[in-house]
C-alpha positions as CSV (number, residue, x, y, z in Angstrom):
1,X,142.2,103.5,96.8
2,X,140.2,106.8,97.0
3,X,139.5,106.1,92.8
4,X,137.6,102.6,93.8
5,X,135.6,103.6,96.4
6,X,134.6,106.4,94.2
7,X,133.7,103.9,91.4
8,X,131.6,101.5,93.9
9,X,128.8,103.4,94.6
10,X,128.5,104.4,90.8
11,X,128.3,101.3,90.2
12,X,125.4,100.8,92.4
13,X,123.9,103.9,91.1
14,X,124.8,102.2,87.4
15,X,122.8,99.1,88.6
16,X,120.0,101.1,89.9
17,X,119.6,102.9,86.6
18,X,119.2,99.8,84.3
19,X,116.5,98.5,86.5
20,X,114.5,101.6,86.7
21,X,115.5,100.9,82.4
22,X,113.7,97.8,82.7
23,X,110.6,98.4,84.5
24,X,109.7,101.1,82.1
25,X,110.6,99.3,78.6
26,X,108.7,96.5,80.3
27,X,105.5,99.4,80.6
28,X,105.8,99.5,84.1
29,X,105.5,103.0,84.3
30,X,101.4,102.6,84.4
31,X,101.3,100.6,87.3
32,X,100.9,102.1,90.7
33,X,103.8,102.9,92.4
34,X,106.6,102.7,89.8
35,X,106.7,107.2,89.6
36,X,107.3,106.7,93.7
37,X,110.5,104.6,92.5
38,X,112.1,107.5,90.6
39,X,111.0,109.7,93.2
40,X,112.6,107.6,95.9
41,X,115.6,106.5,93.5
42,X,116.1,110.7,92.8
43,X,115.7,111.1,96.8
44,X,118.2,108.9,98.0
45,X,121.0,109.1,94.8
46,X,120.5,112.6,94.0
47,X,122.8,113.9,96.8
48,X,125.4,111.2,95.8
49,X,125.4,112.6,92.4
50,X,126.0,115.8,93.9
51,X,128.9,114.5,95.9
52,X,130.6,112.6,93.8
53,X,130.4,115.1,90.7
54,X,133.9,116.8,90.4
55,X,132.1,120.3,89.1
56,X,130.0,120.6,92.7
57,X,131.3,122.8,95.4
58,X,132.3,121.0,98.7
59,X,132.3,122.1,102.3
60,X,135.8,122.5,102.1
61,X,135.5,124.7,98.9
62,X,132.6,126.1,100.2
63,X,134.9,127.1,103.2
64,X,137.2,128.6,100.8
65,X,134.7,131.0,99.0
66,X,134.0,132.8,102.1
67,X,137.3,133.2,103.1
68,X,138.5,134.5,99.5
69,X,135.3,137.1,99.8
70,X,136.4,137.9,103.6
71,X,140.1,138.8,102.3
72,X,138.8,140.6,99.7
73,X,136.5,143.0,101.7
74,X,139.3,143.4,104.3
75,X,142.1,144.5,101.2
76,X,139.0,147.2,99.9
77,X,138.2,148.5,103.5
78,X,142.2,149.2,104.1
79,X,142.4,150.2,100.4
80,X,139.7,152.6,101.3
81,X,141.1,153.8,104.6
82,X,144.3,154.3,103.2
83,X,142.6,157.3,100.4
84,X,140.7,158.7,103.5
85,X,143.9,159.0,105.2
86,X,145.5,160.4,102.3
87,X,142.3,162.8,101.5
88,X,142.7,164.3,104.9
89,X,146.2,164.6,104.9
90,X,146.2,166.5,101.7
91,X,147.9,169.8,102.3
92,X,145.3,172.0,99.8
93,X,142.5,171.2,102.5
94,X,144.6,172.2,105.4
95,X,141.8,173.3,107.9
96,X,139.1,172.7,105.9
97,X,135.4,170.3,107.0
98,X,134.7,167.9,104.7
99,X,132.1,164.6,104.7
100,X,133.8,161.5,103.5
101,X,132.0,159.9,100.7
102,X,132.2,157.0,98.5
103,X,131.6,157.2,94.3
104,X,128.2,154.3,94.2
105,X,127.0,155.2,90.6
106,X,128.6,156.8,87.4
107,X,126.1,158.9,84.9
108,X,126.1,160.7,81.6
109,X,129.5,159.5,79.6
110,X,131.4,162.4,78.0
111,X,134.1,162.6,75.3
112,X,136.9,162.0,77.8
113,X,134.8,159.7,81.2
114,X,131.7,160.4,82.9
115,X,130.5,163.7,83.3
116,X,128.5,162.9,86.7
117,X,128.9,160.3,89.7
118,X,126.9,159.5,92.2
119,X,128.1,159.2,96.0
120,X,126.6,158.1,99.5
121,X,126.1,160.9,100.9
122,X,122.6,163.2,101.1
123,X,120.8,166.0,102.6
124,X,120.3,164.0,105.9
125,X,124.6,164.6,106.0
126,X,124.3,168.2,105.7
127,X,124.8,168.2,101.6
128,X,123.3,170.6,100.0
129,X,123.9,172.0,96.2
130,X,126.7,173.9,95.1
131,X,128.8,172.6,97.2
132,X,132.7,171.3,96.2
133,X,133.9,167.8,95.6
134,X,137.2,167.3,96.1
135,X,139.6,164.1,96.2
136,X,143.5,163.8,98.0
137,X,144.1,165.1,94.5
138,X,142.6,168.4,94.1
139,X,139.3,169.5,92.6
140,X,136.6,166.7,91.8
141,X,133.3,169.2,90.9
142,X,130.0,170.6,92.5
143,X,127.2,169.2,94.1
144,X,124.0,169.6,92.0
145,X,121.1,167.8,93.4
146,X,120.9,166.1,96.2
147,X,118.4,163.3,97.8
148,X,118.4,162.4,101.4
149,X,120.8,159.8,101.2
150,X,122.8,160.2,98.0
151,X,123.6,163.2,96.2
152,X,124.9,163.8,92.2
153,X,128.0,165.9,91.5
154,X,129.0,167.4,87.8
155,X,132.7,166.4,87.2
156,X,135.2,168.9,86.3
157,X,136.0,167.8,82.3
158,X,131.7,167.9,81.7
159,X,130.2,170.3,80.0
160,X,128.3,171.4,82.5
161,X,131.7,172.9,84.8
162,X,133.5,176.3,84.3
163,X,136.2,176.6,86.9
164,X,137.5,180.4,87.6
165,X,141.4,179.9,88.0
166,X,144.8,181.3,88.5
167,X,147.5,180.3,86.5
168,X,151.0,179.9,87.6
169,X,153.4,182.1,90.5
170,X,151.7,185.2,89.1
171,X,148.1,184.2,89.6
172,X,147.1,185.4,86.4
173,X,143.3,185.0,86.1
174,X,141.3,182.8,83.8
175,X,139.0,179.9,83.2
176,X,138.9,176.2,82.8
177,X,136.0,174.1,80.6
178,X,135.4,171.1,79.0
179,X,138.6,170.5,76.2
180,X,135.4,168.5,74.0
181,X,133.4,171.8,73.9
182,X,135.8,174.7,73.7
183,X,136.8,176.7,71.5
184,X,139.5,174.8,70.3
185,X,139.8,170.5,70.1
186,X,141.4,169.3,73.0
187,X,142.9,165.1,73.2
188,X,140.6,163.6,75.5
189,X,140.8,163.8,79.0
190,X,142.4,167.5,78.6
191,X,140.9,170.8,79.6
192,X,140.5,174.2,77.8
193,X,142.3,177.0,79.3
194,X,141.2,180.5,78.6
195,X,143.0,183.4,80.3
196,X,140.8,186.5,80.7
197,X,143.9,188.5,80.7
198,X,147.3,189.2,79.1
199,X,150.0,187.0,81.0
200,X,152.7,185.0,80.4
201,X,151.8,181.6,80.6
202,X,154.1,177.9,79.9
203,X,153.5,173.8,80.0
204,X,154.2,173.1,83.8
205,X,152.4,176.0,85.3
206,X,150.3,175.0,88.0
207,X,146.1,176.0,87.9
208,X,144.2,176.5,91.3
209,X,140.7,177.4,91.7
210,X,140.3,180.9,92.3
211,X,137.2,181.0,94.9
212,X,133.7,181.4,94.7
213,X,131.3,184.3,96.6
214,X,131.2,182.6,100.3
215,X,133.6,180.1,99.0
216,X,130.8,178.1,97.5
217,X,130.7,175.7,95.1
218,X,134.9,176.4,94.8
219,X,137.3,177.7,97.7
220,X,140.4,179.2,96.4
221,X,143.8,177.4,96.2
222,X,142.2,173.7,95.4
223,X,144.5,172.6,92.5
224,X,142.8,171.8,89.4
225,X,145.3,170.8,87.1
226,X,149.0,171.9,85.0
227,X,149.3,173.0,82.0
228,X,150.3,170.6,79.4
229,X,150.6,173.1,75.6
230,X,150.0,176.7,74.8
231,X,148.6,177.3,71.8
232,X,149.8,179.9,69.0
233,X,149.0,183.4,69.1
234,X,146.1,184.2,66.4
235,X,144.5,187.5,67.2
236,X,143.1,186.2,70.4
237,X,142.9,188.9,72.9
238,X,144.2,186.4,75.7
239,X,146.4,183.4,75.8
240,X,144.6,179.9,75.6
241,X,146.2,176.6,76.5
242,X,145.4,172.6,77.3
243,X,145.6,172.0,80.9
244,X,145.9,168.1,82.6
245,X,143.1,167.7,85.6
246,X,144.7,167.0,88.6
247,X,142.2,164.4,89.3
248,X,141.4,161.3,87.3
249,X,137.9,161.1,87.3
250,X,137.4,157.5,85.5
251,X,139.0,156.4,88.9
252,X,136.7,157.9,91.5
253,X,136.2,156.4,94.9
254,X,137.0,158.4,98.3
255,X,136.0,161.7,98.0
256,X,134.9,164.6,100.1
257,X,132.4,167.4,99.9
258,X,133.4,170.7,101.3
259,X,131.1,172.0,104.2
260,X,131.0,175.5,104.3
261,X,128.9,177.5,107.4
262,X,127.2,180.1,106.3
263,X,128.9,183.8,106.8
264,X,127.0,185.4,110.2
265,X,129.0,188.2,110.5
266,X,129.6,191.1,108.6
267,X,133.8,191.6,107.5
268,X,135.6,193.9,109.6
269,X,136.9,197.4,108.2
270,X,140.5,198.3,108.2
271,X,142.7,201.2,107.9
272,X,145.4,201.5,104.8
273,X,148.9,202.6,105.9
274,X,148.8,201.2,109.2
């Protein structure tokens, strides 16, 4: 039933067609008033077309566009709440102020992912440069220009980032750069490790930032990464080694940038032995 009264009003339309046919092989298209008729015809069958063509959206479909979008935006705002929650949870930034952001733009492309992102927050949310990015991970990179709404950070992995570190239980001191630029070739997505000092040093050892001056653009203890291989001795004055980043950053969205007040007072003296 629903196939024939789909079928009667093409044939009307059918009919329709071979008679506006007719009029113009019969060079009625000069005379006055025959354009109104395909205007009119157009007019009146145009939205039937419209209906009847199984292609067109309907109300119901229609209907079930904005609900699919709806859902969609509800699953990103919990899949967003749920890395805030785990960002401020993370046990590294015990105690520490941080302004939520979101990733909104990706920059220059390096060897191993983009070496900058953009997020949504600016100088009219207290960011300024040099400050730290950091994700539920560990270390994310530094703030280095900043508009009044948005604000640029360097990824760790760029060429542009030298992390101070320490390096396993001991602590022993050293560096972290791009694994594309150092010294030595590193697989893609690796960093290179340089210590700056004798130590011993295996795959599995954990790498935290050391700390900046004032604590900015790195506090110390935000993990950075483990390393993955130590390479051969060769005359090198210190071990050098490939270290995994903590933090994937071809999968950026939540992150947060580190406040830190400026120091007002001067540190307090204190006796040895006591």
């Amino acid at each position: 039933m629903r196939a024939a009264s789909r079928r009667r009003p093409l044939v009307a339309l059918t009919a329709l067609t071979v008679v506006l046919l007719l009029v113009d092989v019969a060079g009625g298209g000069g005379e006055p008033g025959v354009g109104g008729l395909h205007s009119v015809g157009g007019a009146v069958f145009g939205p039937l077309e419209r209906l009847l063509s199984p292609g067109r959206p309907t109300a119901s479909s229609a209907g079930a566009t904005v609900e699919l979008v709806a859902r969609s935006e509800r699953s990103r705002q919990s899949q967003t709440d749920g890395q805030l929650a785990r960002l401020v949870a993370a046990p590294a930034l015990a105690g520490a102020t941080l302004v939520p952001a979101r990733v909104v733009g990706v920059g220059r492309q390096g060897a191993a992912g983009p070496e900058r992102v953009t997020i949504d927050v600016g100088s009219r949310d207290g960011i300024r440069t040099d400050l730290c990015v950091v994700d539920a991970d560990g270390l994310v990179g530094r703030v280095v220009s900043v508009a009044p709404w948005t604000a640029d950070v360097a990824l760790v992995g760029g060429a542009a980032i030298v992390v101070g570190v320490r390096v396993g239980s001991p602590g022993t001191l050293g560096s972290v750069a791009s694994g594309a630029h150092g010294a030595r070739s590193r697989a893609p997505g690796l960093l290179d490790l340089t210590l700056v000092q004798r130590g011993a040093v295996r795959a599995g050892d954990q790498v935290t930032t050391l700390g900046s001056v004032g604590g900015s653009p790195y506090p110390p203890g935000l993990p950075v990464g483990t390393v993955t291989a130590t390479d051969p001795s060769s005359g090198d004055l210190a071990p050098t080694g490939a270290v995994r980043p903590a933090v994937d950053v071809t999968s950026l969205d939540v992150v947060g940038v580190l406040t830190v007040p400026p120091r007002t007072t001067p540190r307090a003296a204190v006796k040895a032995g006591g």
